[in-house]
C-alpha positions as CSV (number, residue, x, y, z in Angstrom):
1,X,-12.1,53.4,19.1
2,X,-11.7,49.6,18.3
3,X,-15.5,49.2,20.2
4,X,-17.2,51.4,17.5
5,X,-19.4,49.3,15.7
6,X,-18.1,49.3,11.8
7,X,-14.7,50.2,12.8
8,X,-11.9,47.3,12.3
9,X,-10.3,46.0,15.4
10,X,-6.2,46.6,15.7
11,X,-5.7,43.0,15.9
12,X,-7.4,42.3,12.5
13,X,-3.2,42.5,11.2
14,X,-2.7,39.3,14.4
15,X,-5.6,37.5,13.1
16,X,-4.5,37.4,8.9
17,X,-0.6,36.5,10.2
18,X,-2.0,33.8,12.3
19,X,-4.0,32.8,9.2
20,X,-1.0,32.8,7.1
21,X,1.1,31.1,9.4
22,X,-1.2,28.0,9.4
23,X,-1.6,27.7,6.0
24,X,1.8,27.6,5.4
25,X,2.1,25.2,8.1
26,X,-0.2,22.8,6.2
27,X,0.8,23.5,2.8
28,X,4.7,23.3,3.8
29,X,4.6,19.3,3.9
30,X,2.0,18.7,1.4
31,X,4.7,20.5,-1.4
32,X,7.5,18.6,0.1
33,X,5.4,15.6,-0.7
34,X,4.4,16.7,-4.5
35,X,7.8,17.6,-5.5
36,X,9.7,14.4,-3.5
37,X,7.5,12.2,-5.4
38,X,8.8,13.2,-8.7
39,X,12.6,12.9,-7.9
40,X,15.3,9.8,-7.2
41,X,16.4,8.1,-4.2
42,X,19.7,9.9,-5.2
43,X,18.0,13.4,-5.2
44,X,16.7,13.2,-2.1
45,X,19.4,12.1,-0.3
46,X,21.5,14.3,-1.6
47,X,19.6,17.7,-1.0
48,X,16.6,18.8,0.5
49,X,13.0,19.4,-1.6
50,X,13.1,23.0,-2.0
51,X,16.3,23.0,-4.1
52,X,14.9,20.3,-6.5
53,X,15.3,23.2,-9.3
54,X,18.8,24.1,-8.2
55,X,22.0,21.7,-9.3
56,X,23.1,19.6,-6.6
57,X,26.7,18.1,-5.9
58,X,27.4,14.7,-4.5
59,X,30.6,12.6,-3.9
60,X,30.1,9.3,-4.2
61,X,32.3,6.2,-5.5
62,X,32.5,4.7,-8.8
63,X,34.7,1.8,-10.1
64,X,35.8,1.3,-13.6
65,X,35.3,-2.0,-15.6
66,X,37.1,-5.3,-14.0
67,X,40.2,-6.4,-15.5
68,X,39.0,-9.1,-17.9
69,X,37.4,-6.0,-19.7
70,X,40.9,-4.9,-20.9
71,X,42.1,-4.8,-24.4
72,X,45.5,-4.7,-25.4
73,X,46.8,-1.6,-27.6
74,X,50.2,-2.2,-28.9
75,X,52.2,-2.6,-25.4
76,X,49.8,-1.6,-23.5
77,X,46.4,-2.8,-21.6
78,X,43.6,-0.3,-21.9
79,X,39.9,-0.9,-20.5
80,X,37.9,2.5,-21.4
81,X,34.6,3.3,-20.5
82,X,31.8,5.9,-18.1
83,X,32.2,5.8,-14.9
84,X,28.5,6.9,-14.4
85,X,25.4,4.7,-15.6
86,X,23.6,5.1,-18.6
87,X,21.1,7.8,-18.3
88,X,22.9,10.1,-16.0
89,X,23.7,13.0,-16.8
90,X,26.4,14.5,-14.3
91,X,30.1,16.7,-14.4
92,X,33.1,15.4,-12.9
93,X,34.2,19.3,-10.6
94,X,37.1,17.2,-8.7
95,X,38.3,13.4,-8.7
96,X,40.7,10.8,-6.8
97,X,42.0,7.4,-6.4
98,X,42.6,7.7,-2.7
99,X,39.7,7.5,0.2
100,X,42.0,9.9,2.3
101,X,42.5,12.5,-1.2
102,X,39.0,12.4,-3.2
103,X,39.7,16.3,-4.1
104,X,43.1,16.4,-5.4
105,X,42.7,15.8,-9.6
106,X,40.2,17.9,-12.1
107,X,38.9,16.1,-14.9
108,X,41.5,15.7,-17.9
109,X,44.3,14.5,-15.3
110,X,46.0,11.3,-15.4
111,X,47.2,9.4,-12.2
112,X,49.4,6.5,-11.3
113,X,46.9,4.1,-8.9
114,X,48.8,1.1,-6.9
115,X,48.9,-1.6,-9.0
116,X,51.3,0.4,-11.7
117,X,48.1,1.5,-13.7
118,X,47.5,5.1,-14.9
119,X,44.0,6.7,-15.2
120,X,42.5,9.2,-17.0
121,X,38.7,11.1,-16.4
122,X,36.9,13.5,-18.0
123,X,34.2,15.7,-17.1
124,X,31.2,13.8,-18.2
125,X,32.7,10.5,-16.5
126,X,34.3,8.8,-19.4
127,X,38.0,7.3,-18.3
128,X,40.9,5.5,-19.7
129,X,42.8,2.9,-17.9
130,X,46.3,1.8,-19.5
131,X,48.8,-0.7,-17.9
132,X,51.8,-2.2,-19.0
133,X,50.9,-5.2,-17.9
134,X,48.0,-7.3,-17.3
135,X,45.8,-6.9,-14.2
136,X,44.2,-9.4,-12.6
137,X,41.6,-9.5,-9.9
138,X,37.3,-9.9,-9.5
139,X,36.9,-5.7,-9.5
140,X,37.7,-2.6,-11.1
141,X,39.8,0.2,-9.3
142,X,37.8,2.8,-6.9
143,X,37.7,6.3,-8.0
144,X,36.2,9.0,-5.7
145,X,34.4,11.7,-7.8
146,X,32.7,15.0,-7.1
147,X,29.8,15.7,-9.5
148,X,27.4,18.2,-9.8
149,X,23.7,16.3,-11.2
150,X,21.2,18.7,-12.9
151,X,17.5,19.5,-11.1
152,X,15.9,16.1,-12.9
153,X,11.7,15.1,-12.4
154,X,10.5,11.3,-13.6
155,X,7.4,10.0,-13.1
156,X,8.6,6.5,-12.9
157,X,7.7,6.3,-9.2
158,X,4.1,6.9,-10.1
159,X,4.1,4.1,-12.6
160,X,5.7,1.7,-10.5
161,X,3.2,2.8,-7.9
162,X,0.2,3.0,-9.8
163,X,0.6,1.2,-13.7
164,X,3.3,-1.5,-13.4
165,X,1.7,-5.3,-13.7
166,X,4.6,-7.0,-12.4
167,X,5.2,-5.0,-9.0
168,X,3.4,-6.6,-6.0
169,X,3.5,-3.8,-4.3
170,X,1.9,-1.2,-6.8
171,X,-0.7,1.1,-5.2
172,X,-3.3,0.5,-7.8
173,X,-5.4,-2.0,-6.5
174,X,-5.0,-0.6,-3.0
175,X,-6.5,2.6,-4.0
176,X,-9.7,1.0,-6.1
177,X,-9.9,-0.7,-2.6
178,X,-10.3,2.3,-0.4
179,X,-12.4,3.6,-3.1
180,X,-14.3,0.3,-2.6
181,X,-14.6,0.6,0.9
182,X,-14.9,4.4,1.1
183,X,-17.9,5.8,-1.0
184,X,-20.9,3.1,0.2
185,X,-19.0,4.3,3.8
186,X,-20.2,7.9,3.4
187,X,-23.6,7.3,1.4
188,X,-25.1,4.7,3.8
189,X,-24.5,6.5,7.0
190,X,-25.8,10.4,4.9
191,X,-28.7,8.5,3.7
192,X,-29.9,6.9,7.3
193,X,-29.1,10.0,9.6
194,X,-31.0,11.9,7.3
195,X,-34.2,10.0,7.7
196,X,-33.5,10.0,11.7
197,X,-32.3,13.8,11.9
198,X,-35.4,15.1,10.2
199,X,-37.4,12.8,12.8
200,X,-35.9,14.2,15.6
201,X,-36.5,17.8,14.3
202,X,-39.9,17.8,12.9
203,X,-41.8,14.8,13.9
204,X,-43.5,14.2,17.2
205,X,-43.2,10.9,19.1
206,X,-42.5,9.9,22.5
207,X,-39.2,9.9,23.6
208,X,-37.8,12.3,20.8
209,X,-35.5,13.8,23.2
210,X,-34.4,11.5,25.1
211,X,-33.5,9.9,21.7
212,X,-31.5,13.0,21.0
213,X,-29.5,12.8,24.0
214,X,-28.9,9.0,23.3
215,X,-27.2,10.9,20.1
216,X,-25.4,13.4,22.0
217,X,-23.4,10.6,24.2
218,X,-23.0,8.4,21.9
219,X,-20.3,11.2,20.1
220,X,-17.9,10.7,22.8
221,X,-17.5,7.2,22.6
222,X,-14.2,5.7,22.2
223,X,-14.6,3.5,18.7
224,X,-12.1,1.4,20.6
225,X,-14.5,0.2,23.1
226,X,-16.7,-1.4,20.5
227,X,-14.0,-2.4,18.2
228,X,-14.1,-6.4,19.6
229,X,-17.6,-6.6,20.4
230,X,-18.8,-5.2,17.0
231,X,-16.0,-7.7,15.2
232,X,-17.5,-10.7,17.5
233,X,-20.8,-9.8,16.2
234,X,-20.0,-9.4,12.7
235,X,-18.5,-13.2,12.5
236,X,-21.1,-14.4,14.6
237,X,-23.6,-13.5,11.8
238,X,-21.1,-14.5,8.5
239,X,-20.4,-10.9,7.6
240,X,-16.7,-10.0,9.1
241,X,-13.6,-9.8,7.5
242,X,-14.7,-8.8,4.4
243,X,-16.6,-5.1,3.1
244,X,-19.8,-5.2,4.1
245,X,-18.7,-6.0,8.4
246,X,-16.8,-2.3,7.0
247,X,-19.1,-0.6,5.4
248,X,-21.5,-1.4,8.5
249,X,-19.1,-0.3,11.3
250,X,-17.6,3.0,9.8
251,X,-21.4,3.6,9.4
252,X,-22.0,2.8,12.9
253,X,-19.2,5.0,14.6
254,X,-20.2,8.4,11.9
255,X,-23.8,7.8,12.7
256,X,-23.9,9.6,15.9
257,X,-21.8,12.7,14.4
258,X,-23.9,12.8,11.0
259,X,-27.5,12.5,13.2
260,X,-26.4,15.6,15.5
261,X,-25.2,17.5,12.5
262,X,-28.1,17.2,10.7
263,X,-30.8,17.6,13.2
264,X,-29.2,20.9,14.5
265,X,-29.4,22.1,10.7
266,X,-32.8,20.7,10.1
267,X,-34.1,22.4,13.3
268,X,-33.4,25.8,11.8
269,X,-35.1,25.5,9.0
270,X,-38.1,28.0,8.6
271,X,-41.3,26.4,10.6
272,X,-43.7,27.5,8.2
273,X,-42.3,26.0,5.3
274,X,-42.6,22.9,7.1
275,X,-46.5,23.5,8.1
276,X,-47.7,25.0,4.7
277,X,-46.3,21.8,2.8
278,X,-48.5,19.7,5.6
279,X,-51.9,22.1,4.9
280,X,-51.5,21.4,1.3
281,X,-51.5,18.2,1.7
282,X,-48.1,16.9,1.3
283,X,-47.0,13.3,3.5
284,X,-44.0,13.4,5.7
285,X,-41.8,11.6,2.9
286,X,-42.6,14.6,0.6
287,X,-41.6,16.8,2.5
288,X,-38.2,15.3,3.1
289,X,-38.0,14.4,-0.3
290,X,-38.6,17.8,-1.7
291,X,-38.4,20.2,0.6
292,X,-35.7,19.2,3.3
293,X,-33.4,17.4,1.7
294,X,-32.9,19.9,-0.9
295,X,-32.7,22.9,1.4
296,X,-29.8,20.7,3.9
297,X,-27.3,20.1,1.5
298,X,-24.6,22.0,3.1
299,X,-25.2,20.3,5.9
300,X,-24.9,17.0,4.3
301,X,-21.9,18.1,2.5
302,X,-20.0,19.4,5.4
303,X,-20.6,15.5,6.9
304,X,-19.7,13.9,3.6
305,X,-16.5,15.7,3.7
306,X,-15.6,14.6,7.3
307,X,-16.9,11.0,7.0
308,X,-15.1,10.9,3.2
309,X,-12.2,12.0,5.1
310,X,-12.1,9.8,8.0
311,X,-12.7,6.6,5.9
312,X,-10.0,7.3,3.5
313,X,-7.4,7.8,5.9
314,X,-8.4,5.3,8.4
315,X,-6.4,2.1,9.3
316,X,-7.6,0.8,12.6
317,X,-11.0,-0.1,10.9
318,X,-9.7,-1.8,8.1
319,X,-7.1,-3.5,10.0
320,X,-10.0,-5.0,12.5
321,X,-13.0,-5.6,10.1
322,X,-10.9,-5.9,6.3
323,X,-8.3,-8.7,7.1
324,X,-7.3,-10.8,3.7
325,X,-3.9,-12.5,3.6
326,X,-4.3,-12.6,0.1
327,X,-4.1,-9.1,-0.2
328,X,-7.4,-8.3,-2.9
329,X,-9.0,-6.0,0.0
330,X,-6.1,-4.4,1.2
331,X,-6.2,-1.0,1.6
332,X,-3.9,2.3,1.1
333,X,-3.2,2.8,4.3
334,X,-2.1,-0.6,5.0
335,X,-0.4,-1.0,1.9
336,X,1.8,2.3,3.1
337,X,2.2,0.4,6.6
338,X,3.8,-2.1,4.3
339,X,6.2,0.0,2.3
340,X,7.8,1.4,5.1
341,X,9.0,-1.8,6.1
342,X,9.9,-3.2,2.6
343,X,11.3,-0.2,1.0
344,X,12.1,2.0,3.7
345,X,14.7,3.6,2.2
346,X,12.9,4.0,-0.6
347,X,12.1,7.6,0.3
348,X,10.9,8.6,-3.4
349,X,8.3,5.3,-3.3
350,X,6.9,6.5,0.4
351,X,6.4,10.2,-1.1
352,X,4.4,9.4,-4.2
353,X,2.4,6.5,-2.1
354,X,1.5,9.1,0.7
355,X,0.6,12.0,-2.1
356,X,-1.5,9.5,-3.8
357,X,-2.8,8.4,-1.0
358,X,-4.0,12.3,0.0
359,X,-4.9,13.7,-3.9
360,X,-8.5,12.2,-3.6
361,X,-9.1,13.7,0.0
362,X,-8.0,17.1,-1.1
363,X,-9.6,17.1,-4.1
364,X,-13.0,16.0,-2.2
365,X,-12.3,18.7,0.4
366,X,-11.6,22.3,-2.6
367,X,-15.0,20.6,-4.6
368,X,-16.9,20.6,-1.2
369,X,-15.2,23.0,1.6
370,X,-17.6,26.2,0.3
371,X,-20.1,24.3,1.9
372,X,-18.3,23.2,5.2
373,X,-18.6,26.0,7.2
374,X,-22.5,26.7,6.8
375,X,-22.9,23.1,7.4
376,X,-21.2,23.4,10.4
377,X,-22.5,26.7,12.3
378,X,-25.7,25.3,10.7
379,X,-28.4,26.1,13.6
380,X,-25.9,27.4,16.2
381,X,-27.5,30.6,16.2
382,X,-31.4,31.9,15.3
């Protein structure tokens, strides 16, 4: 029964879990991202993404104020104050003075520490430190808390990312860069393979397919191999290290892709569209201009997506051909190369870097993925 024609196959279930099961995949990481990028270094230490929304509890080690912060009372030496910082908002479950015994008091009790001293916490943090005589010494006494910290969100990694002046390592200029070096790195090469795809398809001149093979082995080319030579080249003529030696090479290596895509999409275009425009009279320009163009936009959407893609994320290009000590033409990928070794235990700065780094590409890829797969399967069959 599953070779009827009309009839749905008994693996259709297979093929939707399958589906399922790589979206999930894909989409598992990108949340972890989103939501990492709005929490602290504390937060994510402390518990894992998906129970951002849940309270979380933490021991960690506090000291009170140093001795020369004490005020004497009567008889008495009393330094009072919050264990936690300002702007954290936490409660005390279970307290101690010793390394060894960080569970043993609930918040309200008073203990006796070494030095003679007896100290009181609450639950929000606040603690009272009386002695009968006067301490000495450069620190305050260690107390060993348990607190549980409410689900909190900030966006202060995206403005020290994106909108502080005085951080040097803010991701603004970094991502006006990649735009810099990203759009004229899609246009240039769409615009040129279009003009040489609809040559190869509908215009007749010796050579045409040997030209077309020339195409097809240039796609598997290592970039590597030409990586040196093309950079040689570039400085030999005044225009490396800097965004046009860029703009040129990325348009180099997605030429060959964009040229095969294109042709193969042009090519199944109805002929006689083609021939009536050419008996009325129309040149080979207005043709392209009007008729082919127009109807290969999928096609040339599906490569804008890819190329859009690949230039955004790339780093070995921009690392050869976009070198500037100086650091106005740095790009994001570099500039993420350089946060993990400056703040690589920042992990809240690396999220909201690498999410900023990949909003543009998705948003590019929901406006434009409705045309991906027609581009794509584009003249594969008649």
């Amino acid at each position: 029964m599953d070779n009827i024609a009309g009839s749905k196959s008994s693996l259709t279930w297979l093929v939707h879990i399958s589906v399922l099961a790589l979206v999930l995949l894909w989409l598992f990481p990108t949340v972890g991202l989103f939501v990492s990028s709005f929490r602290t270094t504390d937060q994510i230490a402390s518990s894992a993404w998906w129970k951002s929304l849940f309270p979380t509890e933490q021991s960690v080690t506090l000291r009170t104020a140093a001795p020369d912060a004490m005020v004497q009372e009567g008889n008495l030496f009393v330094v009072e104050g919050q264990l936690f910082e300002e702007g954290v908002e936490a409660e005390i479950s279970v307290w101690g003075v010793s390394s060894r015994a960080i569970d043993t008091n609930v918040p309200g009790d008073t203990v006796e520490l070494r030095n003679g001293a007896k100290v009181t916490v609450e639950i929000d943090g606040a603690y009272r430190l009386e002695s009968a005589e006067a301490l000495t010494g450069a620190r305050g006494s260690r107390i060993f808390v348990t607190a549980e910290t409410p689900p909190k969100f900030t966006f202060d990694n995206y403005r020290l990312m994106l909108f502080d002046e005085n951080n040097l390592e803010g991701m603004a200029k970094a991502f006006f860069n990649t735009l810099t070096v990203t759009i004229p790195a899609t246009i240039i090469p769409i615009v040129i393979a279009a003009f040489a795809a609809y040559a190869l398809a509908w215009m007749e001149f010796p050579a045409r397919a040997i030209l077309v093979a020339f195409v097809v082995g240039l796609l598997v080319v290592p970039l590597q191999l030409a990586l040196i030579p093309l950079l040689k080249l570039h400085l030999g003529i005044g225009i490396g290290k800097g965004y046009l030696g860029t703009w040129l090479a990325h348009t180099g290596f997605g030429l060959p892709l964009a040229i095969y895509l294109l042709r193969n999409y042009m090519v199944s275009l109805p002929r006689d569209i083609i021939e009536n425009a050419r008996v009325d009279g129309a040149t080979e320009f207005q043709i392209f201009t009007k008729i082919i163009l127009p109807l290969s936009f999928p096609a040339l959407a599906s490569f804008a997506i890819f190329q859009f893609l690949w230039t955004w994320n790339d780093l070995l290009v921009a690392k050869v051909f976009l070198i500037d000590a100086t650091g106005q033409t740095t790009v994001m990928t570099s500039q993420i190369v350089e946060l993990l070794g400056t703040r690589g235990g920042n992990w809240e700065i690396l999220a909201t870097a690498a999410f900023v780094s990949i909003a543009v590409p998705l948003a590019m890829f929901f406006a434009m993925q409705k045309y991906l797969v027609r581009g794509l399967l584009a003249g594969s069959v008649k």
